[in-house]
mmCIF file of the N, C-alpha and C atoms, coordinates in Angstrom:
data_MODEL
# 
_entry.id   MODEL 
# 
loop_
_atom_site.group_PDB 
_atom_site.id 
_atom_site.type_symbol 
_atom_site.label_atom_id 
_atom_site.label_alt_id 
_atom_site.label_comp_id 
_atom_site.label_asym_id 
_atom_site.label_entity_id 
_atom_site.label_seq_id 
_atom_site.pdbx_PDB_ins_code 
_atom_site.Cartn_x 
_atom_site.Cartn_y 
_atom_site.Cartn_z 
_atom_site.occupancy 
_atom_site.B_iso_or_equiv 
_atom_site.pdbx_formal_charge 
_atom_site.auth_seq_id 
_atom_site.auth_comp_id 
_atom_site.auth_asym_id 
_atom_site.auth_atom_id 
_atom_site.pdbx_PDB_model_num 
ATOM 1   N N  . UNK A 1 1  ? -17.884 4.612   -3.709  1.00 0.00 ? 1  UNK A N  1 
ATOM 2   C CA . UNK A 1 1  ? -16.563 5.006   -3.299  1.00 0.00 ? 1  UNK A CA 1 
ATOM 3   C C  . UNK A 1 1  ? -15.819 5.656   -4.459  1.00 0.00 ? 1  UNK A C  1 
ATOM 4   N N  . UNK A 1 2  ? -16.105 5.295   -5.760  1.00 0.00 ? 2  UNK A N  1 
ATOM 5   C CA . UNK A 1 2  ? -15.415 5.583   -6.874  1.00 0.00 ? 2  UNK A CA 1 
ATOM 6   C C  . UNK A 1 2  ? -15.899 7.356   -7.101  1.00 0.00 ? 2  UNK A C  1 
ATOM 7   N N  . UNK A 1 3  ? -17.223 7.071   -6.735  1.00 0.00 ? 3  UNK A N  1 
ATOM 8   C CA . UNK A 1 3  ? -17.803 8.671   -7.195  1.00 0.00 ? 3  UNK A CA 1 
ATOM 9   C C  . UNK A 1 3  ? -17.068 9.862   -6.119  1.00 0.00 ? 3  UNK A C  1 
ATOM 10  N N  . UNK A 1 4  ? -16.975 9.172   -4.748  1.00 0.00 ? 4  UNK A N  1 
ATOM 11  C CA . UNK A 1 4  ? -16.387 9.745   -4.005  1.00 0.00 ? 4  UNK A CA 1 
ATOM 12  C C  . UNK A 1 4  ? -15.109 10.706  -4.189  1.00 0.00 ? 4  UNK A C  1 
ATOM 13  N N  . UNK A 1 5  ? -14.242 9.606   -4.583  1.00 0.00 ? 5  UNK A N  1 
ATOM 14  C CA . UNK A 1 5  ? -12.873 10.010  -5.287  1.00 0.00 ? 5  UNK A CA 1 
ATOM 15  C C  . UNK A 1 5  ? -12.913 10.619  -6.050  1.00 0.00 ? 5  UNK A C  1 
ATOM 16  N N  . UNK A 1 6  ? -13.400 10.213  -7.050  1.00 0.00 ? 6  UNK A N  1 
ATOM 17  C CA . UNK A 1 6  ? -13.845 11.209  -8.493  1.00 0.00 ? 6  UNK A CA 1 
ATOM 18  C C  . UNK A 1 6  ? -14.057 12.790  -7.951  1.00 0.00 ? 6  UNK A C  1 
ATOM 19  N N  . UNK A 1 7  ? -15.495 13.009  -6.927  1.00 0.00 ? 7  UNK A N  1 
ATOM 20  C CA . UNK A 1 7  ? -15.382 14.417  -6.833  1.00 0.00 ? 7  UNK A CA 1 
ATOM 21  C C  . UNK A 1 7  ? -14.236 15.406  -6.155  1.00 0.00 ? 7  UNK A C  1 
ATOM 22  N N  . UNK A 1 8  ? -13.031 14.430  -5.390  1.00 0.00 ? 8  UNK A N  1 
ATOM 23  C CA . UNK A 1 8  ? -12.492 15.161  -4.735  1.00 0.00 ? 8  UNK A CA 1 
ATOM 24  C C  . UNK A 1 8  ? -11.134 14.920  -5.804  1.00 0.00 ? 8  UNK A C  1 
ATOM 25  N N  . UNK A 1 9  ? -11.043 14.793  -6.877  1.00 0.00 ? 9  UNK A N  1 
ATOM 26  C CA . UNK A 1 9  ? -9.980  14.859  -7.998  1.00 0.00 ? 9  UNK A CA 1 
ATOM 27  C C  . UNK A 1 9  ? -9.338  13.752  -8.132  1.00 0.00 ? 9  UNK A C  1 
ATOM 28  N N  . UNK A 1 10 ? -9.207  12.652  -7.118  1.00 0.00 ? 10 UNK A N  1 
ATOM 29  C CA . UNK A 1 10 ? -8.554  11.626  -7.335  1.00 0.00 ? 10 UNK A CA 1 
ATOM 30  C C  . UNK A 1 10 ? -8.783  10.773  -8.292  1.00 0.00 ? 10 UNK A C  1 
ATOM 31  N N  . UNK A 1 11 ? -7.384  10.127  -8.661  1.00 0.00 ? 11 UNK A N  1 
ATOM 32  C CA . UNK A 1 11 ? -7.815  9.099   -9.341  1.00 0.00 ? 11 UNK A CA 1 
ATOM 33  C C  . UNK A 1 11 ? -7.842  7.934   -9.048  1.00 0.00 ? 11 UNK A C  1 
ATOM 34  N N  . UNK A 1 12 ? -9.079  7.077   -9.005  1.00 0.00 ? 12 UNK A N  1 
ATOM 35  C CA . UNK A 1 12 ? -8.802  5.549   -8.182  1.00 0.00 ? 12 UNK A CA 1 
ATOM 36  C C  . UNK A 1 12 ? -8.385  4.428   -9.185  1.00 0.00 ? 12 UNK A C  1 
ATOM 37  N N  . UNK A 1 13 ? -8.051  3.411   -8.575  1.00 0.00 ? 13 UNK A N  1 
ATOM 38  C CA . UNK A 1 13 ? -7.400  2.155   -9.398  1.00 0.00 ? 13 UNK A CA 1 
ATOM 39  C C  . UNK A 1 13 ? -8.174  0.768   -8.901  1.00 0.00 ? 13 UNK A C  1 
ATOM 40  N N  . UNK A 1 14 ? -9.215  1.015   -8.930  1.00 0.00 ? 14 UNK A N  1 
ATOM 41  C CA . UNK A 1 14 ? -10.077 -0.310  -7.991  1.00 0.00 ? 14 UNK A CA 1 
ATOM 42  C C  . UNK A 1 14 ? -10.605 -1.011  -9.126  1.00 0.00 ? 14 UNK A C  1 
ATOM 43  N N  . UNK A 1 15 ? -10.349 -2.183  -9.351  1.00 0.00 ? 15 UNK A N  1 
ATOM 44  C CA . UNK A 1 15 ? -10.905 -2.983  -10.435 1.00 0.00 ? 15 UNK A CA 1 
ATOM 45  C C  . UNK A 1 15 ? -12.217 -3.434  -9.990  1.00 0.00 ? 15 UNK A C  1 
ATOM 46  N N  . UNK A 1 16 ? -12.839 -3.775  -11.177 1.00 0.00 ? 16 UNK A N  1 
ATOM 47  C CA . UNK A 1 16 ? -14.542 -4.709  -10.313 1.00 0.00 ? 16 UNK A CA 1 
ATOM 48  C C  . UNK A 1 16 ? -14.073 -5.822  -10.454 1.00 0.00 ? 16 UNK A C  1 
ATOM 49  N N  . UNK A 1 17 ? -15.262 -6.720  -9.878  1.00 0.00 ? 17 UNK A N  1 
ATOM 50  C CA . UNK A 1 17 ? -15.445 -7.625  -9.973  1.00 0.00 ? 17 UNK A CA 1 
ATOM 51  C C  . UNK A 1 17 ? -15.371 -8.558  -11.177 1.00 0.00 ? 17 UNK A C  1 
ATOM 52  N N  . UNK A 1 18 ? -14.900 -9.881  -11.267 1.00 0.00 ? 18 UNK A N  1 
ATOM 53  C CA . UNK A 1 18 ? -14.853 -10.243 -12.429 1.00 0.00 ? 18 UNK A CA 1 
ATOM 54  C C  . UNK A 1 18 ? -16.273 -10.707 -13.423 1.00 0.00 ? 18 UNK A C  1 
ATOM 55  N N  . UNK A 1 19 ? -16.925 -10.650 -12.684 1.00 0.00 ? 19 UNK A N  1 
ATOM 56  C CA . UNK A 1 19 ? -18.378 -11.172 -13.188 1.00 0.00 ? 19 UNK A CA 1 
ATOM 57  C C  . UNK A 1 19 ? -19.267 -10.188 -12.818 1.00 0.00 ? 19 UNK A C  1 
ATOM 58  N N  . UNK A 1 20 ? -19.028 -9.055  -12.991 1.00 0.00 ? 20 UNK A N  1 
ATOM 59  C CA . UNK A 1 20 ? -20.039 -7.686  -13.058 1.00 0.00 ? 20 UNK A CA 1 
ATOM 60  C C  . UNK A 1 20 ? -20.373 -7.534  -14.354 1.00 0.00 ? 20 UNK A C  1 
ATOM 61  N N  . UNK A 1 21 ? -21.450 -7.629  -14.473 1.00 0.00 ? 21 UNK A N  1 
ATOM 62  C CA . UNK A 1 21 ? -22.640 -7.646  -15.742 1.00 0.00 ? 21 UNK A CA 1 
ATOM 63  C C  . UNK A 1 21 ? -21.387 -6.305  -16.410 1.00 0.00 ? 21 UNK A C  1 
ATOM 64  N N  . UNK A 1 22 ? -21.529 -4.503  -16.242 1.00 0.00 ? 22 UNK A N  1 
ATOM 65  C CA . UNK A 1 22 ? -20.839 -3.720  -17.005 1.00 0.00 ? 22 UNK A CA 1 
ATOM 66  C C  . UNK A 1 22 ? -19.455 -3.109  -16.053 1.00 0.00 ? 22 UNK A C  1 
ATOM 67  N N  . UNK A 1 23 ? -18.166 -4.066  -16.895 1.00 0.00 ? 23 UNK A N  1 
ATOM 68  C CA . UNK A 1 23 ? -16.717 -4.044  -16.472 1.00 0.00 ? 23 UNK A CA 1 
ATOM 69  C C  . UNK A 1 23 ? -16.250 -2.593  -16.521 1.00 0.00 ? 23 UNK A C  1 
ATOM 70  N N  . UNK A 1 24 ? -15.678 -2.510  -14.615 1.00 0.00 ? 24 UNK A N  1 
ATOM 71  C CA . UNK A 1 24 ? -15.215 -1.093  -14.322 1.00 0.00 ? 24 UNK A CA 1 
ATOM 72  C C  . UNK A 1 24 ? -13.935 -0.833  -15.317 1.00 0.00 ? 24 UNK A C  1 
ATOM 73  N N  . UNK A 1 25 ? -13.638 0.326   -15.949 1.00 0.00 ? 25 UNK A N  1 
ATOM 74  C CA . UNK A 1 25 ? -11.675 0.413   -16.856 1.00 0.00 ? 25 UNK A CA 1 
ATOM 75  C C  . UNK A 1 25 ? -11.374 0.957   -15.584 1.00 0.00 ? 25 UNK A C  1 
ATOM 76  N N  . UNK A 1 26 ? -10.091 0.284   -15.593 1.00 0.00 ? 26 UNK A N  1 
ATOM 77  C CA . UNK A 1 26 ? -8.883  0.969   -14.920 1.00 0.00 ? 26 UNK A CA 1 
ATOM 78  C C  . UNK A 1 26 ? -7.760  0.959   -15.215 1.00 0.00 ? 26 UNK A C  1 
ATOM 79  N N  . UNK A 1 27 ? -6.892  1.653   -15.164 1.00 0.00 ? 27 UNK A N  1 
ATOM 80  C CA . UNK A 1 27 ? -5.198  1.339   -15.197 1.00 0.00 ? 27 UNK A CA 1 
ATOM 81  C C  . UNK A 1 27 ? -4.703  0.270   -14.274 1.00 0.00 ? 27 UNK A C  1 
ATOM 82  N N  . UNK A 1 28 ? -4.471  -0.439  -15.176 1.00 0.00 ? 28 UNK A N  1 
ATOM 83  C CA . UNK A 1 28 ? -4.103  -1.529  -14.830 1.00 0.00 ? 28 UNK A CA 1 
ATOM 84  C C  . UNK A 1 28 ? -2.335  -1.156  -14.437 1.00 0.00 ? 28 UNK A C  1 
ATOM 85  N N  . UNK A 1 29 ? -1.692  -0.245  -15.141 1.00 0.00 ? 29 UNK A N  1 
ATOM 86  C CA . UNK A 1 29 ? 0.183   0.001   -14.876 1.00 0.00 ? 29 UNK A CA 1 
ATOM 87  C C  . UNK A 1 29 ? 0.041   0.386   -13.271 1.00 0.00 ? 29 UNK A C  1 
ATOM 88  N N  . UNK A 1 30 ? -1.032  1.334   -13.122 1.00 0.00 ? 30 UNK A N  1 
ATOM 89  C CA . UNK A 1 30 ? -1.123  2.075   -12.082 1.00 0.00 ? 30 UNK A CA 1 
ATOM 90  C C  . UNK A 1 30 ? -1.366  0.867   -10.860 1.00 0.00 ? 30 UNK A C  1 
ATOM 91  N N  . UNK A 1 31 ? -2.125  -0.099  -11.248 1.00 0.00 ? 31 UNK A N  1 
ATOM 92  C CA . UNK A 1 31 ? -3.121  -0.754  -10.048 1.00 0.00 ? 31 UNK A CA 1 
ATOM 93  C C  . UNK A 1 31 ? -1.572  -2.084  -9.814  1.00 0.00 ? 31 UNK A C  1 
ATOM 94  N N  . UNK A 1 32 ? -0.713  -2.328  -10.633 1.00 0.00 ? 32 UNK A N  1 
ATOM 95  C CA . UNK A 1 32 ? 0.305   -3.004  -10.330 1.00 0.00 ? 32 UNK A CA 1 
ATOM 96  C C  . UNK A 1 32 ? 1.133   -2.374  -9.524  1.00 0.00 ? 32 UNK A C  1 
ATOM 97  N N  . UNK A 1 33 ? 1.523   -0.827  -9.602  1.00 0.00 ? 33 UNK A N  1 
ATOM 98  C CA . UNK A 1 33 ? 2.381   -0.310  -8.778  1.00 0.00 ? 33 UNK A CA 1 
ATOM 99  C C  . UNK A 1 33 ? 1.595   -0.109  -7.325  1.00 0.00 ? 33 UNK A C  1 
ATOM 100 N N  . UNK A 1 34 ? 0.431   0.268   -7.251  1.00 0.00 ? 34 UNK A N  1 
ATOM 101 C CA . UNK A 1 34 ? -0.480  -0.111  -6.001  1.00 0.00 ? 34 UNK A CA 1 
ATOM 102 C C  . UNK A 1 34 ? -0.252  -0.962  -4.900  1.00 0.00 ? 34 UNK A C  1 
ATOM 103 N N  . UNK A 1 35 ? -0.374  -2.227  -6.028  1.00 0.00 ? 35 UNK A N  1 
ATOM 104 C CA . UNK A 1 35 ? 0.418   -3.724  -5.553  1.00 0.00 ? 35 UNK A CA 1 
ATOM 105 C C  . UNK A 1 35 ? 1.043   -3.496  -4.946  1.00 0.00 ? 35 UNK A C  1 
ATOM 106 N N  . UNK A 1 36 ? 2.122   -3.167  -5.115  1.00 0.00 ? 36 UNK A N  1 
ATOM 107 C CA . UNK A 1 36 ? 3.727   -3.570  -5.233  1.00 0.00 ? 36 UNK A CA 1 
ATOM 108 C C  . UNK A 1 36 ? 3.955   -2.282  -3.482  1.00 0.00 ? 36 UNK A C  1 
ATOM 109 N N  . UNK A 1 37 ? 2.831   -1.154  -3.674  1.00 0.00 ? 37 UNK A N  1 
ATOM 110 C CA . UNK A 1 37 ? 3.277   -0.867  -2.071  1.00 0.00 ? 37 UNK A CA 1 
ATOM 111 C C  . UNK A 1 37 ? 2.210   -1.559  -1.017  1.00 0.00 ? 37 UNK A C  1 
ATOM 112 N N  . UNK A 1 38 ? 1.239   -1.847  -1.380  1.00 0.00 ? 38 UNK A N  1 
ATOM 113 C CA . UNK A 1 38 ? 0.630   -2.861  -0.672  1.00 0.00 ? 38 UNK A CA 1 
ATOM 114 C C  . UNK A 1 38 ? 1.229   -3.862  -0.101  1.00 0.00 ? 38 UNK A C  1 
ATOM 115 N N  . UNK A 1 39 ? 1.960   -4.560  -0.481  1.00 0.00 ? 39 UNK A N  1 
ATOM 116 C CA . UNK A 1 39 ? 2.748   -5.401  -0.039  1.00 0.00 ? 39 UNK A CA 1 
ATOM 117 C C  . UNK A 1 39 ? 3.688   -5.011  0.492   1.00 0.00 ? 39 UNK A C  1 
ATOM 118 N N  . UNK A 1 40 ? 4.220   -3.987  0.285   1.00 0.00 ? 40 UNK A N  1 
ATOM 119 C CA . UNK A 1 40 ? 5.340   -3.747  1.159   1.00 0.00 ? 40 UNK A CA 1 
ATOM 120 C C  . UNK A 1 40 ? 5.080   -3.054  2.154   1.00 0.00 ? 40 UNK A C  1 
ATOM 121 N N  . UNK A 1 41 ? 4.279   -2.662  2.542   1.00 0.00 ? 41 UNK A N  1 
ATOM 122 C CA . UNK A 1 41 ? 3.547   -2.327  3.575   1.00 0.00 ? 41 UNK A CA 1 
ATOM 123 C C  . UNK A 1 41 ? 2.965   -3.286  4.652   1.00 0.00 ? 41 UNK A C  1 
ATOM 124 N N  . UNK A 1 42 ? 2.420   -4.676  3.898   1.00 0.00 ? 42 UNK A N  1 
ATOM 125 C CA . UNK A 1 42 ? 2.372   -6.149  4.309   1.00 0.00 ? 42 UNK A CA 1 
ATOM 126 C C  . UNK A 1 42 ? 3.236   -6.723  5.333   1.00 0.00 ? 42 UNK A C  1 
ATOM 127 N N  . UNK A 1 43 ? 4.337   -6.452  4.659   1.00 0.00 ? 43 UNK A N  1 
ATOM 128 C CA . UNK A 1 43 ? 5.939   -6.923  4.754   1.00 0.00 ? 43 UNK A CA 1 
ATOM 129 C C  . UNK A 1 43 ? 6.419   -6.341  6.191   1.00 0.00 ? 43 UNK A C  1 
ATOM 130 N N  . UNK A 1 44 ? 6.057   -4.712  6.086   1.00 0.00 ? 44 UNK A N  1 
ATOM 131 C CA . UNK A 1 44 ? 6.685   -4.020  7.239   1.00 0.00 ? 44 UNK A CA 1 
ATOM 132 C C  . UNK A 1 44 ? 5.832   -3.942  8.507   1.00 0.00 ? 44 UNK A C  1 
ATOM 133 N N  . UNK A 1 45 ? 4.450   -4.752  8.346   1.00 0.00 ? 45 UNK A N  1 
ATOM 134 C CA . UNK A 1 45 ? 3.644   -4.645  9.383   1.00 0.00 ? 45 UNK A CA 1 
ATOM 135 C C  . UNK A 1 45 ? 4.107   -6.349  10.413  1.00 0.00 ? 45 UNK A C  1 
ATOM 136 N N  . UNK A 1 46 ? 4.499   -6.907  9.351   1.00 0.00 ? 46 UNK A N  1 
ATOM 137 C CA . UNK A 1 46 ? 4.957   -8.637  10.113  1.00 0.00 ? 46 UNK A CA 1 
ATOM 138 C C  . UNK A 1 46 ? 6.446   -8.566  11.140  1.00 0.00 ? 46 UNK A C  1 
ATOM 139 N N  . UNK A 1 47 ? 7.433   -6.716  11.234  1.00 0.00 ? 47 UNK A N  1 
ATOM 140 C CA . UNK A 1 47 ? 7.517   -6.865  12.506  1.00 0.00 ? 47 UNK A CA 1 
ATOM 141 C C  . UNK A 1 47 ? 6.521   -5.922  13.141  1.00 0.00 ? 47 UNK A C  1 
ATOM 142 N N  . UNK A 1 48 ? 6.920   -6.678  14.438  1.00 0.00 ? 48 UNK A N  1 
ATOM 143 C CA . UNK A 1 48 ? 5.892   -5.871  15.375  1.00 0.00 ? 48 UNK A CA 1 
ATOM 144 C C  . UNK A 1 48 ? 6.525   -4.466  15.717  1.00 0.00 ? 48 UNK A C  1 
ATOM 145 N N  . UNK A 1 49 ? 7.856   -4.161  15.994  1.00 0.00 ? 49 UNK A N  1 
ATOM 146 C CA . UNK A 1 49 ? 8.013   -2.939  16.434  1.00 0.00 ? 49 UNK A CA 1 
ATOM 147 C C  . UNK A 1 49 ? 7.902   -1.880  15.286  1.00 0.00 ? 49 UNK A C  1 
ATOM 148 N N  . UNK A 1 50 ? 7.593   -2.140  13.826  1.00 0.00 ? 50 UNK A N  1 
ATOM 149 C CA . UNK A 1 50 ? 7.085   -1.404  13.055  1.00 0.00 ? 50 UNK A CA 1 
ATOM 150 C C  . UNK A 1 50 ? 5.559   -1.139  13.386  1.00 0.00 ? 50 UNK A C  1 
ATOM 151 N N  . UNK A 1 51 ? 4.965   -2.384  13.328  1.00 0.00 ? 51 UNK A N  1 
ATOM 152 C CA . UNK A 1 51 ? 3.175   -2.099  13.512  1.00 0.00 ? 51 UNK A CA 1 
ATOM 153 C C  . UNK A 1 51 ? 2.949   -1.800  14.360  1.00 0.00 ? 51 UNK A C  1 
ATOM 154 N N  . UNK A 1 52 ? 3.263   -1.437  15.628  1.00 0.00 ? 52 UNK A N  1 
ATOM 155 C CA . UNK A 1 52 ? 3.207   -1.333  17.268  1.00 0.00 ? 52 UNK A CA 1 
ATOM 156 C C  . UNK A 1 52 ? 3.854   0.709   17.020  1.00 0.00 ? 52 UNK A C  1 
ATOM 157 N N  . UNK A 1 53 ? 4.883   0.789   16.688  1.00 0.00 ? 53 UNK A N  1 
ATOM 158 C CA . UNK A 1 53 ? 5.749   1.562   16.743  1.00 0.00 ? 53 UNK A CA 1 
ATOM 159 C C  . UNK A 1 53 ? 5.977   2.005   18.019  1.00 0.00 ? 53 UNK A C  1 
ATOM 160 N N  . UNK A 1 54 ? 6.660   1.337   18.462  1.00 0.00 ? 54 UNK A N  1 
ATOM 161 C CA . UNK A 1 54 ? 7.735   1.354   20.071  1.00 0.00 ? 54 UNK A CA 1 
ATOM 162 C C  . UNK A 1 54 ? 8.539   2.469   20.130  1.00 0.00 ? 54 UNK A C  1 
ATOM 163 N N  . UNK A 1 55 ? 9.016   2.713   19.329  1.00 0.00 ? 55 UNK A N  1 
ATOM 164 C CA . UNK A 1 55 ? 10.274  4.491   19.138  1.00 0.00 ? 55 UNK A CA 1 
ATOM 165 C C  . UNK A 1 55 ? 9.410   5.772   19.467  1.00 0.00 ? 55 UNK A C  1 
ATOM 166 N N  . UNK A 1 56 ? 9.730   6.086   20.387  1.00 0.00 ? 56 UNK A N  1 
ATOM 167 C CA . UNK A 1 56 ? 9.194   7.462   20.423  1.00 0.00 ? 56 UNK A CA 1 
ATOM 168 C C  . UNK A 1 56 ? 9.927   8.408   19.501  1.00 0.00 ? 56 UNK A C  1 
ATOM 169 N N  . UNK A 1 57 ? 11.205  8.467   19.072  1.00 0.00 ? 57 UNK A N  1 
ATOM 170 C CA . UNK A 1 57 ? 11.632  9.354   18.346  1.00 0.00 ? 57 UNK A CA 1 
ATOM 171 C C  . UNK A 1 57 ? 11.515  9.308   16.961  1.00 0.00 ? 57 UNK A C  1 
ATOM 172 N N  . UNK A 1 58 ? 10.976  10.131  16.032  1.00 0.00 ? 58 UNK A N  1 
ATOM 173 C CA . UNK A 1 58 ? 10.404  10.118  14.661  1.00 0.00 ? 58 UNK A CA 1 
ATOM 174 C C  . UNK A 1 58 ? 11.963  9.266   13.632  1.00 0.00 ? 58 UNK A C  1 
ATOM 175 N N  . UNK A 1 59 ? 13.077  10.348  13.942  1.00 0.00 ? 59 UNK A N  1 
ATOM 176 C CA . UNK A 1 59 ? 13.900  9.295   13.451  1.00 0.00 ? 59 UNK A CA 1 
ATOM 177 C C  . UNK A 1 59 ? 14.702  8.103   13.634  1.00 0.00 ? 59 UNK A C  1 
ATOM 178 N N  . UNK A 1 60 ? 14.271  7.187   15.034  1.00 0.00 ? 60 UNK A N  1 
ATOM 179 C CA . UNK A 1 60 ? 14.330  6.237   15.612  1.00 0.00 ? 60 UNK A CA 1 
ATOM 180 C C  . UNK A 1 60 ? 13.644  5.180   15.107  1.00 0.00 ? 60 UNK A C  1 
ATOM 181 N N  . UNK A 1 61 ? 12.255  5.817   14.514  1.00 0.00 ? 61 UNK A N  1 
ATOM 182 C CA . UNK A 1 61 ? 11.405  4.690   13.713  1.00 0.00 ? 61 UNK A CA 1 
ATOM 183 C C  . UNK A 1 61 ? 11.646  4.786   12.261  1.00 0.00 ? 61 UNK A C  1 
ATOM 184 N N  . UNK A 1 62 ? 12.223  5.846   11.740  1.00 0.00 ? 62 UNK A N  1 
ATOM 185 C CA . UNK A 1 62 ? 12.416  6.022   10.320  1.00 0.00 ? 62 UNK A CA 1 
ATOM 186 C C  . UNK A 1 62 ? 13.870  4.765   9.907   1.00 0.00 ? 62 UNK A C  1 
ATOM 187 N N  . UNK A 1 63 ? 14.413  4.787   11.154  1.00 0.00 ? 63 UNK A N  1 
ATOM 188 C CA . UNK A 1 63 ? 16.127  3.994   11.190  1.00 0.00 ? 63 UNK A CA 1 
ATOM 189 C C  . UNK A 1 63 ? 15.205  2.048   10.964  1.00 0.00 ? 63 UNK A C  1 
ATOM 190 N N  . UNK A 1 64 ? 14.126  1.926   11.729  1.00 0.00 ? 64 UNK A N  1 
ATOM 191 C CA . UNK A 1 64 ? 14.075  0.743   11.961  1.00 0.00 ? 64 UNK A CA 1 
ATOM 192 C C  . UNK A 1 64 ? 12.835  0.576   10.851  1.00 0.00 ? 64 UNK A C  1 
ATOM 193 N N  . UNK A 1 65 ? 12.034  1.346   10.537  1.00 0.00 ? 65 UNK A N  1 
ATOM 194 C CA . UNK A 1 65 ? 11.653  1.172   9.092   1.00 0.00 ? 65 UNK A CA 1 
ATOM 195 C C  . UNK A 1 65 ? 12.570  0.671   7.849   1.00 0.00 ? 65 UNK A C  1 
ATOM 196 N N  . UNK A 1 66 ? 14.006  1.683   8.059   1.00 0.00 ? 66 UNK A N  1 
ATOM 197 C CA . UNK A 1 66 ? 14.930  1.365   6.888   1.00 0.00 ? 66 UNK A CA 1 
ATOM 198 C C  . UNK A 1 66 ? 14.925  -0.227  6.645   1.00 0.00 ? 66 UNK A C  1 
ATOM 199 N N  . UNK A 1 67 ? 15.757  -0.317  7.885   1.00 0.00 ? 67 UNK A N  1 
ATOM 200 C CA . UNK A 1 67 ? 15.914  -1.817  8.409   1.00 0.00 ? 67 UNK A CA 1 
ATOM 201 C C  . UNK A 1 67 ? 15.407  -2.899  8.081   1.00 0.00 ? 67 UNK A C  1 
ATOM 202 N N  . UNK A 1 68 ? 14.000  -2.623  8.495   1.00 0.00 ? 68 UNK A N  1 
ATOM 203 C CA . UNK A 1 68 ? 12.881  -3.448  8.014   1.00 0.00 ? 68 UNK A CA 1 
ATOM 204 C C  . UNK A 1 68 ? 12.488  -3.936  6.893   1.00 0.00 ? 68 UNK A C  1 
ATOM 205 N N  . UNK A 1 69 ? 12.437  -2.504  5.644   1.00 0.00 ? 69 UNK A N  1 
ATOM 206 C CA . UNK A 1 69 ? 12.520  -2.934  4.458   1.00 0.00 ? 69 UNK A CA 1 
ATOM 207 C C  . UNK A 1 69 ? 13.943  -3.293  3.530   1.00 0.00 ? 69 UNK A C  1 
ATOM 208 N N  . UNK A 1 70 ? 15.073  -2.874  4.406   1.00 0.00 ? 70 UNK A N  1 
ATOM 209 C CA . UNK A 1 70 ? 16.177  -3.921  3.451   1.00 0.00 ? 70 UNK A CA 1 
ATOM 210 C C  . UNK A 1 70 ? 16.188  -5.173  4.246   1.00 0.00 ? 70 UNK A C  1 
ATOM 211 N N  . UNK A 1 71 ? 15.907  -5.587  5.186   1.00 0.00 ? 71 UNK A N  1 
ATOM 212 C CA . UNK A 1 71 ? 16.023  -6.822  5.401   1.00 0.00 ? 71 UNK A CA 1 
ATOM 213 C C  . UNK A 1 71 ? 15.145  -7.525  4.818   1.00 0.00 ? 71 UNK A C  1 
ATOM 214 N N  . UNK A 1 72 ? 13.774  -7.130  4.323   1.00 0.00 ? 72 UNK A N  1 
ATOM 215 C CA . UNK A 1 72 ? 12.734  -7.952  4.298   1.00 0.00 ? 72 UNK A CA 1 
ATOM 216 C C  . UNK A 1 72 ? 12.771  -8.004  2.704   1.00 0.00 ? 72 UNK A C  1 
ATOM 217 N N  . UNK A 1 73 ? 13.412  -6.810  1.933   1.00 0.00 ? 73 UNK A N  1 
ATOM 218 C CA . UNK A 1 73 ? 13.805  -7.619  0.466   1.00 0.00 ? 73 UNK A CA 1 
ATOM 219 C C  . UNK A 1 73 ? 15.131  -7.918  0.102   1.00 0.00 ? 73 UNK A C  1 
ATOM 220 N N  . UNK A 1 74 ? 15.525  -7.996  1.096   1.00 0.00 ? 74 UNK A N  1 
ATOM 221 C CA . UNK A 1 74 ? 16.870  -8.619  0.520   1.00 0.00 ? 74 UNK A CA 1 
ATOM 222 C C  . UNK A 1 74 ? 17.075  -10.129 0.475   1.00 0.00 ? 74 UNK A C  1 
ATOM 223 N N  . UNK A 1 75 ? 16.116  -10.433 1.907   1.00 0.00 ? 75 UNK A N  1 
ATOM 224 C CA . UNK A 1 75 ? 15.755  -12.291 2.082   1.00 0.00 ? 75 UNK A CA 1 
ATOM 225 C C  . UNK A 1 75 ? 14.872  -12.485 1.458   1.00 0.00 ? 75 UNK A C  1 
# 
């Protein structure tokens, strides 16, 4: 998968395994900010009318996306 990326210019952030005989480098700054939308992506899938997306209108779901993520870091 890594070579994959590699040929099409990307850069990946996939760490190995911790007990792989020769340890993959990665950016580690990069693979924290990764995190950090991973989860919030987490976050916005636990409501359902985000993961479902019920709105037919593009900015109907963009309004309840907002929503979603200030409510869900603000509690």
């Amino acid at each position: 998968m890594r070579e994959a990326l590699a040929e099409r210019g990307i850069k990946s952030c996939i760490p190995g395994r911790a007990k792989r005989k020769e340890p993959i480098i990665y950016d580690t700054e990069l693979y924290k900010s990764r995190n950090l939308i991973e989860r919030l992506f987490g976050r916005l899938k636990d409501w359902r009318r985000i993961a479902t997306r019920y709105d037919r209108c593009a900015h109907t779901f963009f309004s309840a996306i907002c929503i979603a993520a200030t409510v869900s870091f603000w509690l």
